[in-house]
N, C-alpha and C positions, 0 to 999 in steps of 0.2 A: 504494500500500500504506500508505503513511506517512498518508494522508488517512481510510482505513478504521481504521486504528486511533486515529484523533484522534477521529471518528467515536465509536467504540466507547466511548473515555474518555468522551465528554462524555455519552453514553447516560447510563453508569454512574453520573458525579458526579451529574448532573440526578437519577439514581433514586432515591440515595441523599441527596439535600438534603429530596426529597418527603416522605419518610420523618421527617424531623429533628425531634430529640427538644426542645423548649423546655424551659425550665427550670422552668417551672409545671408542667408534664406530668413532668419527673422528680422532680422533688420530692413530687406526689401520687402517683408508681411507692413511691416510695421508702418515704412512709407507710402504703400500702395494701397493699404484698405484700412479706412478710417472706424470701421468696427473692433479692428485686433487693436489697431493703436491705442485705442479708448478702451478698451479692455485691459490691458496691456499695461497704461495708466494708472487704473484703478486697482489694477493687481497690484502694484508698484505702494501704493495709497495707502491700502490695506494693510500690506506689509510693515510700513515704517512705523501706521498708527500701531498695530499688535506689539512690535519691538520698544518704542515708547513707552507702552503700558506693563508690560512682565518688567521685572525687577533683574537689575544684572545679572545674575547668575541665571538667568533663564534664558538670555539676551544667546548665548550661543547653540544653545538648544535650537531655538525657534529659527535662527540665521541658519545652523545645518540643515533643519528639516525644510526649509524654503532650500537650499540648494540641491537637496536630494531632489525634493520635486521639480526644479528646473533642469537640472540633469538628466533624469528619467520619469518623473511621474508622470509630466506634461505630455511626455512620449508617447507614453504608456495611456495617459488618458484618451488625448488625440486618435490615439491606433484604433481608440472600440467606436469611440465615433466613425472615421471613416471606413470601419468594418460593418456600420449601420448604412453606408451611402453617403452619408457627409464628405462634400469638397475638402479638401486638407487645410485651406484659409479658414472656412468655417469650422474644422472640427478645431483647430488650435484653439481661437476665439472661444469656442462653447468649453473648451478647457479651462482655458485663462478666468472664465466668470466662474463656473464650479470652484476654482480655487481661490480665486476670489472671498465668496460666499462661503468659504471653510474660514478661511482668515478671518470676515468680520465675526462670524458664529465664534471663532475662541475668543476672540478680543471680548464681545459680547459677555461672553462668559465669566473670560477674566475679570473685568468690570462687575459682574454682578455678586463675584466671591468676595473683591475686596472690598463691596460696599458695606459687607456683614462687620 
């Protein structure tokens, strides 16, 4: 069982590296369609407000797990969208907002623990 799902992961990761966005290619996302940019933005937004709000020692937690997800999550996101039919501009975009929308949900969070 343990061998099918190690299996299964390294499917995924391989699908998802195929997919992987360079930085030539986002940065010409970024100029060319005013959706991602703005997404893109706000993701950017999102991030610095969350980083703000955690307390130092948390500060590099939150900066790794935002890189992990620029590195591969975005990848990996993007990949099941265009596995649904989504254009690759569109699925990055609908990535960038779902992570987006993660970020302000902890910040959200954060916010509501240390109100107590």
């Amino acid at each position: 069982m343990r061998r099918i799902i190690s299996a299964i992961m390294l499917v995924l990761l391989l699908a998802g590296t195929a997919f992987a966005l360079e930085d030539s290619e986002y940065r010409k996302m970024k100029e060319s369609n005013g959706k991602f940019a703005e997404a893109d933005r706000l993701l950017n937004e999102a991030y610095i407000k969350l980083r703000q709000a955690v307390p130092a020692t948390k500060t590099r937690e939150v900066r790794a797990e935002q890189r992990e997800w620029l590195d591969s999550g975005r990848d990996i996101a993007a990949s099941q969208y265009m596995e649904e039919g989504y254009p690759k501009i569109k699925a990055y975009t609908m990535a960038t907002n779902d992570r987006t929308k993660e970020l302000t949900r902890l910040y959200k969070l954060y916010m509501m623990r240390n109100k107590k």
